[in-house]
C-alpha positions as CSV (number, residue, x, y, z in Angstrom):
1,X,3.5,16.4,-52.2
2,X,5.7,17.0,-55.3
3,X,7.6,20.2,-56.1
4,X,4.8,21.6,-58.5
5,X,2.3,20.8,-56.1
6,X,4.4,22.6,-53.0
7,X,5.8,25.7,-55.7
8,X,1.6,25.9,-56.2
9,X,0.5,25.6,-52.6
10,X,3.0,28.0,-51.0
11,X,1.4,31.3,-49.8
12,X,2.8,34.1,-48.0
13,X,0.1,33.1,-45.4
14,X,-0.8,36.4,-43.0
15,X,-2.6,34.8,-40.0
16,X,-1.1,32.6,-38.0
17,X,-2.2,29.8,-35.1
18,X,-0.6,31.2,-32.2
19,X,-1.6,28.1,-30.2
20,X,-0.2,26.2,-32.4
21,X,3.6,26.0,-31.9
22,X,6.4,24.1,-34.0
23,X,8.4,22.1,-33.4
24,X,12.1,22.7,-32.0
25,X,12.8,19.3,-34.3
26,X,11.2,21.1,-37.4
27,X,12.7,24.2,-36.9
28,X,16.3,22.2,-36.9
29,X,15.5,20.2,-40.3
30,X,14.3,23.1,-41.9
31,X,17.0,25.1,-41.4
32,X,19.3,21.8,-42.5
33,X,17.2,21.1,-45.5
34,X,17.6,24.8,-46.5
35,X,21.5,25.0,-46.1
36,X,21.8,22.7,-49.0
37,X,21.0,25.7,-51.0
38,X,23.7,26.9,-53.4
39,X,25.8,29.8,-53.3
40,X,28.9,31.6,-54.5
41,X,32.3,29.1,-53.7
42,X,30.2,27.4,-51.2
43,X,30.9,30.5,-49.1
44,X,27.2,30.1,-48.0
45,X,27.2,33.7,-46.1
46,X,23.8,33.3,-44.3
47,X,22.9,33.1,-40.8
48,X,19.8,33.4,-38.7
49,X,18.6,35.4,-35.2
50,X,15.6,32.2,-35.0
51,X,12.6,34.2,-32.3
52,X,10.3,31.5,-30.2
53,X,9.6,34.0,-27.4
54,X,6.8,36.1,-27.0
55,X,8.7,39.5,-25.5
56,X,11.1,39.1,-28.6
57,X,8.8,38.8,-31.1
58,X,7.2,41.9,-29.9
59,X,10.2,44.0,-29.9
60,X,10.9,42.9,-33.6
61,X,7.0,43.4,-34.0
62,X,7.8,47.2,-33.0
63,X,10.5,46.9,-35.5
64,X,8.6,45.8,-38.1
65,X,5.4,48.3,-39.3
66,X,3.6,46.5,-35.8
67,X,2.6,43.3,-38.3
68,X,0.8,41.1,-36.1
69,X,1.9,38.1,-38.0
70,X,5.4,38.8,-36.3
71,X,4.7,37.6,-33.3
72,X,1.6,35.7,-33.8
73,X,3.6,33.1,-35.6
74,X,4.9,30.8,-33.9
75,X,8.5,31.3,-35.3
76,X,9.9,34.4,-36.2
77,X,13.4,34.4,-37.9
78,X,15.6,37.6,-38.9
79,X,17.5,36.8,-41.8
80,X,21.2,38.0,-41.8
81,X,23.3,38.5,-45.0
82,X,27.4,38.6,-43.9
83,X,28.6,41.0,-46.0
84,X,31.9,39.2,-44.8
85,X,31.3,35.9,-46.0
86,X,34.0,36.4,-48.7
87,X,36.8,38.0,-46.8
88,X,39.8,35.9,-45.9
89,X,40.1,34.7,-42.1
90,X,36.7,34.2,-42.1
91,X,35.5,31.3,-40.2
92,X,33.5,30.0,-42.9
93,X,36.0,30.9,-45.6
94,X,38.5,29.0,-43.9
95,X,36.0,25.9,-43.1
96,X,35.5,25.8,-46.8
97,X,39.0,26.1,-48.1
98,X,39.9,23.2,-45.8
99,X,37.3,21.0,-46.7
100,X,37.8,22.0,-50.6
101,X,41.4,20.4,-49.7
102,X,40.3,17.5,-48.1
103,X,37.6,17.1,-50.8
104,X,40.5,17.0,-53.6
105,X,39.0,19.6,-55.4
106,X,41.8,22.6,-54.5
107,X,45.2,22.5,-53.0
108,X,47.3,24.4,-50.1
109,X,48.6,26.1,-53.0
110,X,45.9,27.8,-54.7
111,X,45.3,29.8,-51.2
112,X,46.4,32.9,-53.0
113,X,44.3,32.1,-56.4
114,X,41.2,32.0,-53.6
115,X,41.4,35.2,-52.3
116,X,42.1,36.9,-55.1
117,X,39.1,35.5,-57.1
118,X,36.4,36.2,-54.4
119,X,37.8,40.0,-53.7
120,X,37.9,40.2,-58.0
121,X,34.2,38.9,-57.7
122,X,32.5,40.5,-54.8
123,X,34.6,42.8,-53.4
124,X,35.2,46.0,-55.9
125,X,32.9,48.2,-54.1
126,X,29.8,48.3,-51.7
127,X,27.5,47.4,-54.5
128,X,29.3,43.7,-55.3
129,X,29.4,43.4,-52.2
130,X,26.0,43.7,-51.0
131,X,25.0,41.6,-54.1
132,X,27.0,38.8,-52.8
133,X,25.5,38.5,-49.9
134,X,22.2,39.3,-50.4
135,X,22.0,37.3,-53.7
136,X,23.3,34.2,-52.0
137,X,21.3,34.7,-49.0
138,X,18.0,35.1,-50.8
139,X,18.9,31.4,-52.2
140,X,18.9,30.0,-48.8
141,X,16.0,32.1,-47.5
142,X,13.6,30.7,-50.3
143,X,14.8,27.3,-49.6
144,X,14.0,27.6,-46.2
145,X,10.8,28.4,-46.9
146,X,10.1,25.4,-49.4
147,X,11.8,23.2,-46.6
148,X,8.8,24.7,-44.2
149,X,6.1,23.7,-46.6
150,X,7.3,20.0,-47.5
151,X,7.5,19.5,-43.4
152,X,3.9,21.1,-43.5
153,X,5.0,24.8,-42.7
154,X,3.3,27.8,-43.4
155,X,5.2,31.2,-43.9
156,X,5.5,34.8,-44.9
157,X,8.5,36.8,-45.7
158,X,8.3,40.6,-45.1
159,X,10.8,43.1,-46.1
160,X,8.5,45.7,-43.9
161,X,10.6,46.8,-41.3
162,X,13.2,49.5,-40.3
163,X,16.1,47.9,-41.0
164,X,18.3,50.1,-38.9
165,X,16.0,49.3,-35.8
166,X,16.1,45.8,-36.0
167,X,20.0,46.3,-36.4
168,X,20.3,48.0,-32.7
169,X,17.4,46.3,-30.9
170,X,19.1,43.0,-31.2
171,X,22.3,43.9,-31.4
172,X,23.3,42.9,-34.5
173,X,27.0,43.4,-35.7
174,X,27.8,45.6,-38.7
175,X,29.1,42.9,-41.1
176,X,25.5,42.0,-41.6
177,X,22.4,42.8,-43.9
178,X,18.8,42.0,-43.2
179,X,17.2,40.9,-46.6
180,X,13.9,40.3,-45.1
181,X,12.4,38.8,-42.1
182,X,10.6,35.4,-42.0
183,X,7.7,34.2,-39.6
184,X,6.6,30.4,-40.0
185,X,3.8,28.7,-38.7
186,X,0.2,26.6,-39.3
187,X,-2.2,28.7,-40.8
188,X,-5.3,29.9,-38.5
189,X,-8.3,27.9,-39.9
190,X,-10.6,30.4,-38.2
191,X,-9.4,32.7,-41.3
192,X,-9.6,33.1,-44.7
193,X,-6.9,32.6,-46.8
194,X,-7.1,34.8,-49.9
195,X,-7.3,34.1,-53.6
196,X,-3.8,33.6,-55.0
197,X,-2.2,36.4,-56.6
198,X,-1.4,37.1,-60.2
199,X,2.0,36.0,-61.4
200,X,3.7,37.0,-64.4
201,X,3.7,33.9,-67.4
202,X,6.7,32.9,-69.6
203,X,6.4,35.5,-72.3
204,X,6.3,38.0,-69.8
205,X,9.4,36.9,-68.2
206,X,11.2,35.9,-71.0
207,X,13.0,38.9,-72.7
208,X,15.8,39.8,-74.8
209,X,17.1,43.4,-75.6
């Protein structure tokens, strides 16, 4: 399957084969395959809360307008957004400092020139900073879902929850933002799948002001 033929067969399938699980092994190379995605300085601030189990689906299902599909799928992931993921001392800031330094592509001395660039970039005020994160992490969330269909994955992402909800059922710190939620899966062949949907064209999209 080439791109154009996965970009054209990917659907935001609603019925799932709950018989049907997936692999631990697919999970694992999806998620791998997805974190090549880009993002901002390679600060890649994106994590996962990956559900398998039945009584955890079903208190995200609760979570989540009670769509069956959440734990009917096999795979239910909560997609987090670290609204951290810029901030110096962060784990992942650090890791990517030192490996930009090992790479030869920045030095111990432009430490300072780092910082301040990301808090000039994202960190003015609540709304840069939310962009950040949810703009990088909507990268990596739509390459994890073109990562699912090239392994043979179905999926559906769903921004049809209470966002707050999910936040204290699971315990989830602060720092983060749930863009959307993801279940993945093999479609139930005992359904229908529907006709696709209309999507705009490239004079439609296309604009100038």
């Amino acid at each position: 399957m080439n791109f154009e033929e996965m970009v054209s067969s990917r659907r935001a399938v609603n019925f799932f084969n709950p018989d049907k699980p997936v692999d631990p092994s697919l999970v694992k190379k999806m998620v791998e395959m997805a974190s090549k995605a880009p993002s901002s300085f390679n600060l890649q601030p994106w994590n996962l809360i990956i559900l398998t189990d039945k009584e955890d689906k079903l208190r995200l299902q609760k979570c989540a307008m009670n769509q069956e599909k959440v734990s009917t799928a096999p795979v239910t992931m909560i997609v987090l957004a670290d609204n951290h993921g810029f901030l110096e001392g962060h784990p992942t800031v650090e890791r990517v400092f030192r490996e930009n330094i090992k790479a030869g592509t920045m030095t111990e001395k432009q430490r300072d020139w780092f910082q301040k660039a990301r808090i000039k970039l994202y960190g003015k005020n609540e709304r840069t900073i939310q962009a950040f994160s949810c703009k990088n992490t909507g990268f990596f969330a739509m390459a994890l879902m073109f990562a699912a269909k090239s392994l043979g994955i179905e999926s559906h992402p769903m921004d049809g929850f209470d966002h707050d909800k999910v936040m204290a059922e699971f315990n989830i710190p602060e720092n983060f933002y749930i863009p959307l939620l993801i279940a993945f899966g093999y479609f139930d062949e005992t359904k229908s799948l529907s006709a696709p949907k209309w999507r705009k064209g490239y004079d439609d999209i296309v604009v100038r002001f």
